[in-house]
N, C-alpha and C positions, 0 to 999 in steps of 0.2 A: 835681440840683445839679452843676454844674460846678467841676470840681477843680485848683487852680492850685497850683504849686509855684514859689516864690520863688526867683531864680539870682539870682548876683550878687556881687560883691567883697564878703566881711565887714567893709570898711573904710567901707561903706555901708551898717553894721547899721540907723541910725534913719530911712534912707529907707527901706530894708525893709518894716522896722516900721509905716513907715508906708501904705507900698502895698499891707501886708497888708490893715492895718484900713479899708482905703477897701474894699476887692475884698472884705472878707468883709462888709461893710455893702450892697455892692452885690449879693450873694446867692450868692458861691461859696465853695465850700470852699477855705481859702487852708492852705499848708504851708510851711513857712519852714525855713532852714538851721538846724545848731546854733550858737549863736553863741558867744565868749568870755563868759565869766562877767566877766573886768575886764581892762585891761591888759597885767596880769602871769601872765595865765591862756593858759600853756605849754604846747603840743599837741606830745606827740611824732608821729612818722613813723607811727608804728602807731596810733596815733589819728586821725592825718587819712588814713590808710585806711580806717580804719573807717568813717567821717563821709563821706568821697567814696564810698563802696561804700552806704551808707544813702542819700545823697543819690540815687543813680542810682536805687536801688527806688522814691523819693518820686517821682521822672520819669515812671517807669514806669505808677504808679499814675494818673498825673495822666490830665488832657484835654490840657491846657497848660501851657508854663513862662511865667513873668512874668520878664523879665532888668532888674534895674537896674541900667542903663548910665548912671551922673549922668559929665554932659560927654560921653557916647557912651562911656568907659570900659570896656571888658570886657576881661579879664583871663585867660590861659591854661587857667586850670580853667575859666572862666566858654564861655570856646569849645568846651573840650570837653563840658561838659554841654547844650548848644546842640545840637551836632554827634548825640551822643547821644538827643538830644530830636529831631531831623530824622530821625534812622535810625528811629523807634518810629511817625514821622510824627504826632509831636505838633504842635498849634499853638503858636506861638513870638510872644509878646507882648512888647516893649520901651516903658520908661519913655520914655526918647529914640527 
């Protein structure tokens, strides 16, 4: 089974979401970012270290990244874990 890891703006949590459940319906292992709990859910500096350093092992582990790029949007983290995901010579899949 083939193992994808979700990139992407968290401002495009519900396409995610939903790129997840198409990709794990069509038979691979899907891994998604951590997302905001709600609006008002405040990530210090040390925490979105955290979450970017976890995200990179989720890369690692993969075959491939799936990037949701809605409008073609990708976003400076979103480059560098792309970037990231080319240097492991993972396959690099885009919504757009």
């Amino acid at each position: 089974m083939k193992i994808i890891t979700i990139c992407g703006s968290l401002k495009f949590k519900n396409e995610m979401l939903k790129v997840a459940r198409k990709l794990t319906i069509a038979g691979y292992l899907v891994i998604t970012p951590i997302f905001p709990i709600d609006d008002n859910d405040k990530i210090t500096e040390e925490e979105k270290n955290i979450f970017d350093s976890a995200h990179k092992e989720k890369i690692k582990l993969s075959d491939a990244i799936f990037v949701v790029n809605v409008n073609g949007y990708i976003g400076e983290s979103t480059k560098n874990e792309i970037n990231y995901a080319k240097s492991l010579n993972k396959e690099i899949l885009y919504l757009e």
